[in-house]
LUMDREN-118428 format. One record per residue (C-alpha): residue number from 1; residue in three letters; chain; x, y, z. Coordinates in steps of 0.05 Angstrom, whole numbers, always signed. Layout:
N
num, residuo, cadena, u, v, w
NUM, Ala, A, X, Y, Z
...
% end
This chain:
244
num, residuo, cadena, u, v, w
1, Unk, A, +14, +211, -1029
2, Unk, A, -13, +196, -960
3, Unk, A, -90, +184, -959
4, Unk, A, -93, +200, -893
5, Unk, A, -64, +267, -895
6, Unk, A, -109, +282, -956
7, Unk, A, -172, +268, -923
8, Unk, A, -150, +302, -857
9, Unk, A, -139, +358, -894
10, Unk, A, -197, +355, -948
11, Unk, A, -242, +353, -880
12, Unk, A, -209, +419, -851
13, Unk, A, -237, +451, -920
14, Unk, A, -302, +419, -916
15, Unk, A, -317, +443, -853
16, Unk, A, -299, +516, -871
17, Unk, A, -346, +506, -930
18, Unk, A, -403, +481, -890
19, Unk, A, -477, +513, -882
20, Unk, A, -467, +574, -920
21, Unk, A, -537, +587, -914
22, Unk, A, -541, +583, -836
23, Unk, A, -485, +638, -841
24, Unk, A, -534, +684, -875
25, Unk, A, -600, +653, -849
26, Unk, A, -662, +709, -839
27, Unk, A, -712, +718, -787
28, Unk, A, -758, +682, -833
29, Unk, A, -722, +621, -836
30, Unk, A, -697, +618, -766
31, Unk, A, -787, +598, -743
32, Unk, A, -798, +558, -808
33, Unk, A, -729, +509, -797
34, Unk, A, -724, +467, -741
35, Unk, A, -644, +471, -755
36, Unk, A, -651, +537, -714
37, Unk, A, -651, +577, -647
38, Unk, A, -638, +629, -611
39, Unk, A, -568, +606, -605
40, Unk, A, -543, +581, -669
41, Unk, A, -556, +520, -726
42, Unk, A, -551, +443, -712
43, Unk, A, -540, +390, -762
44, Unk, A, -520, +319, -768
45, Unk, A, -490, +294, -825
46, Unk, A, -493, +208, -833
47, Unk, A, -415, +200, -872
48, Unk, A, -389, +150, -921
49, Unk, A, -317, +163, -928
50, Unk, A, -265, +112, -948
51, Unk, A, -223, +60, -899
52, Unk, A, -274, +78, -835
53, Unk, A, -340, +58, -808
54, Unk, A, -404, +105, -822
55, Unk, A, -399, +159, -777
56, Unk, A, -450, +217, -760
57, Unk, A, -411, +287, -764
58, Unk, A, -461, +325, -720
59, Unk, A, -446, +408, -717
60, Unk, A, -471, +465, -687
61, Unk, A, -450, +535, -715
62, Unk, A, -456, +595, -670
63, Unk, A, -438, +670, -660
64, Unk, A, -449, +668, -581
65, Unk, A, -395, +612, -565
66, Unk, A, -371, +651, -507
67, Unk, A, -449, +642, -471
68, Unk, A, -444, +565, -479
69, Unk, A, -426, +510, -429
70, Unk, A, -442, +450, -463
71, Unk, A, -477, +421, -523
72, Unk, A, -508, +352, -515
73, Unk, A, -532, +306, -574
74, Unk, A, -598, +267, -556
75, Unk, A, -631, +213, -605
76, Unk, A, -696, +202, -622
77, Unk, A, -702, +150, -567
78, Unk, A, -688, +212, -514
79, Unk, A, -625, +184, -499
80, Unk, A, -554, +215, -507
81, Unk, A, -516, +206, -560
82, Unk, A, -456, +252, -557
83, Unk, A, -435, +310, -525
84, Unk, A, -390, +365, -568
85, Unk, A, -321, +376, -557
86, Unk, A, -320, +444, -547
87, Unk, A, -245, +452, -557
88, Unk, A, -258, +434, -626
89, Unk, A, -285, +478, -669
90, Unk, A, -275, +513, -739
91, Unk, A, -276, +586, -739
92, Unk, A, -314, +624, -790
93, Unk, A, -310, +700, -814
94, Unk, A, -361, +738, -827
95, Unk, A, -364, +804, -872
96, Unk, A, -381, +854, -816
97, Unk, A, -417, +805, -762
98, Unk, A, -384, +778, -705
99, Unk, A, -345, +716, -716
100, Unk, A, -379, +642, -715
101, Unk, A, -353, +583, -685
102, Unk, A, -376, +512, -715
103, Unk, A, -366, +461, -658
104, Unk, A, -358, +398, -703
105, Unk, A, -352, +319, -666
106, Unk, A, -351, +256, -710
107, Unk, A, -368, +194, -682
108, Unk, A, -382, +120, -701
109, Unk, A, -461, +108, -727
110, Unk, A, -483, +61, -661
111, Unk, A, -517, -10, -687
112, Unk, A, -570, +11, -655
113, Unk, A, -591, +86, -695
114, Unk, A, -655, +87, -719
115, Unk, A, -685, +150, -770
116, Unk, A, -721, +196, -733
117, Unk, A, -708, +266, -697
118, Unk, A, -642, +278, -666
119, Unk, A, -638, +346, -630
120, Unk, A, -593, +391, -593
121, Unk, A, -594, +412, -534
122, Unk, A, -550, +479, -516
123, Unk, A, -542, +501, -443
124, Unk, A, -524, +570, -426
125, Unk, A, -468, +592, -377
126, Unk, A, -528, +623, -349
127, Unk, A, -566, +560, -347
128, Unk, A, -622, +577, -402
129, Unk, A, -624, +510, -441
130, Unk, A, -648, +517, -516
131, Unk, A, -658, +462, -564
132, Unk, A, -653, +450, -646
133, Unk, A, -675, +381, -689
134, Unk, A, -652, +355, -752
135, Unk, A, -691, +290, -780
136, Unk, A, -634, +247, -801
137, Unk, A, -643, +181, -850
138, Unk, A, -590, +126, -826
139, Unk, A, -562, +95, -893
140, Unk, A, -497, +94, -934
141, Unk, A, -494, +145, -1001
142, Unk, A, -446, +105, -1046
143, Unk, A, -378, +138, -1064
144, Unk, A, -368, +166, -1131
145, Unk, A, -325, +120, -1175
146, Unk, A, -306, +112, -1249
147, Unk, A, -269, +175, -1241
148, Unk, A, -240, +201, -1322
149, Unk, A, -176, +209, -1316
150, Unk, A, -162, +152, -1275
151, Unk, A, -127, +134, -1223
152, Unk, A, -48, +134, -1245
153, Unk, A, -64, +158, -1320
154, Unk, A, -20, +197, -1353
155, Unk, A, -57, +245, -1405
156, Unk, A, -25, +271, -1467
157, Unk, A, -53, +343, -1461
158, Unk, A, -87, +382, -1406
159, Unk, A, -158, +351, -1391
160, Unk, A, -211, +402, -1400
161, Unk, A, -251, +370, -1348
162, Unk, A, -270, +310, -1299
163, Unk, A, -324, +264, -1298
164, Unk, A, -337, +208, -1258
165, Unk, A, -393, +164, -1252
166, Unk, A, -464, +182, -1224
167, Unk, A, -479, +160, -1150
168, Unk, A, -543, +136, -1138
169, Unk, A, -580, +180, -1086
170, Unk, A, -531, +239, -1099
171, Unk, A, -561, +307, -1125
172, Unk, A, -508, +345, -1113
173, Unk, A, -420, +332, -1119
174, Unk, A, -362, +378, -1104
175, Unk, A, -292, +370, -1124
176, Unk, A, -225, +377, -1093
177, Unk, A, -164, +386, -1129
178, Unk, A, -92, +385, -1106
179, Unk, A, -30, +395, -1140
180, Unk, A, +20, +337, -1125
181, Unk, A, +85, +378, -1146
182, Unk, A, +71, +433, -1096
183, Unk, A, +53, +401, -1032
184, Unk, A, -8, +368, -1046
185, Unk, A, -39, +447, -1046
186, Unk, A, -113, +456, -1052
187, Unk, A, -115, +493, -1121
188, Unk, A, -195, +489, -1135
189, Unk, A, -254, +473, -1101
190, Unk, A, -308, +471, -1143
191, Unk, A, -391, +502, -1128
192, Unk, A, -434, +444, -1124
193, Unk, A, -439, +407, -1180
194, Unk, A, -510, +372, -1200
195, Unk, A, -482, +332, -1256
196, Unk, A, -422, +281, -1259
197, Unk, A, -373, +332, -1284
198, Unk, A, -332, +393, -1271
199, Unk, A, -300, +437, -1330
200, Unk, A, -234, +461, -1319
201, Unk, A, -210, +531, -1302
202, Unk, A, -163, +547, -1366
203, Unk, A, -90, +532, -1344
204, Unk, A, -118, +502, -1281
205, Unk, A, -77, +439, -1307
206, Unk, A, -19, +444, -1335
207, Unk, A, +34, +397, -1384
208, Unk, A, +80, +362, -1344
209, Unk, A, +34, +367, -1281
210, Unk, A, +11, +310, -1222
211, Unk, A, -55, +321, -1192
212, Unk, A, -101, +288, -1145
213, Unk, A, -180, +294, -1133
214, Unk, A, -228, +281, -1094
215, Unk, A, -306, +274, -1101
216, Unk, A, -358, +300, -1038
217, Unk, A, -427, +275, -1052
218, Unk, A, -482, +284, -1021
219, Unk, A, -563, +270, -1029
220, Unk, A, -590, +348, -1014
221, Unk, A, -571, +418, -1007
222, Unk, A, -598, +466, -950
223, Unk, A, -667, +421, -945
224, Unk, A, -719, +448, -890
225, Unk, A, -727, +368, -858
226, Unk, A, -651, +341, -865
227, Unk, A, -616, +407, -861
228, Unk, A, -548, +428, -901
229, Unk, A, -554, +350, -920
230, Unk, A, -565, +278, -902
231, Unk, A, -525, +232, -922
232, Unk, A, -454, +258, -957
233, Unk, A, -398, +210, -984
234, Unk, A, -327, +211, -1003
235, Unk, A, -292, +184, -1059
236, Unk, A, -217, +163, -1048
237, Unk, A, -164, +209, -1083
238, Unk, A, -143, +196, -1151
239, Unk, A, -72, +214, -1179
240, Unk, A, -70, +228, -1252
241, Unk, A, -1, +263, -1285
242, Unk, A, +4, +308, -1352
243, Unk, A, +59, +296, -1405
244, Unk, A, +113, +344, -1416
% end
């Protein structure tokens, strides 16, 4: 299995998952959350994945792409921090409203972050400028370990679910699941989980079976000061196999 591939393509997926709640976000919620504008939802996520430096994974999801020329990134120091690709972006559908875009950058957590407000700051094609904050905490969430089964175990029956140890800070975990034998698919992706575990879909896994998974953690869900969520981790993907 190549690691690489598997987080490339577990991030593809994550992105498609992320801020459902901006996708369906009120009037209401739009003046009570900082997150939001006229123009869309920013967020900055501070990431702990395996084999890389922290990064921040800042986003901004939107329906009125076509109206934007550029999306700039500014710390709580008022100075720049990034500025979005906007070549990059993950499309998402939406059930009878206009298509979003989710203009997604990652880049290296600079020595010299501090915790504070990071905003947004969208500029119009027609040169209106709007602007969105999320609060962001800089620290590492630990990645989930102790993962049952383990790493290169062979079980003697179906498992009827995974556990894995809890990660200090984490509320909430999602899993990942690929199966090995049929080009490391994606055959589950689990709801947020706020406990160490995840039962099995009957004949999910199967004798004779290789499987890999993979834990997301993170510290919140959808929170009014540190939006979708803070601080998120990733555990490295374990490969367990079923007997015949």
């Amino acid at each position: 299995m190549n690691n690489k591939t598997t987080l490339h393509s577990f991030f593809i997926v994550l992105v498609a998952m992320l801020n459902p709640a901006a996708m369906n976000a009120t009037q209401a919620d739009i003046q009570k959350d900082t997150h939001y504008n006229d123009i869309g939802f920013f967020d900055i996520h501070v990431c702990n994945w395996p084999d890389r430096q922290l990064f921040f994974m800042p986003l901004f999801s939107t329906t009125r792409y076509d109206d934007i020329r550029k999306i700039e990134v500014i710390g709580p120091d008022d100075r720049p921090l990034a500025q979005l690709d906007l070549s990059r972006y993950r499309v998402i559908k939406q059930k009878n409203k206009k298509e979003k875009h989710a203009f997604i950058n990652q880049l290296e957590v600079p020595k010299t972050s501090k915790d504070g407000w990071y905003t947004a700051r969208i500029t119009l094609s027609n040169g209106a400028v709007h602007t969105a904050s999320d609060y962001v905490r800089i620290s590492a969430l630990g990645r989930a370990g102790g993962h049952r089964p383990g790493h290169k175990e062979e079980t003697a029956v179906p498992p009827t679910e995974l556990r894995w140890d809890p990660v200090p800070g984490a509320g909430f975990y999602q899993v990942f699941i690929r199966d090995q034998w049929d080009d490391d698919r994606l055959i589950h992706t689990s709801k947020l989980l706020a406990e160490p575990v995840l039962v099995l879909p009957p004949e999910l896994v199967k004798n004779g079976g290789m499987y890999s998974w993979i834990i997301h953690s993170r510290d919140v869900n959808e929170d009014p000061l540190l939006g979708d969520f803070n601080h998120g981790s990733l555990s490295k993907p374990v490969v367990f196999s079923v007997s015949d």
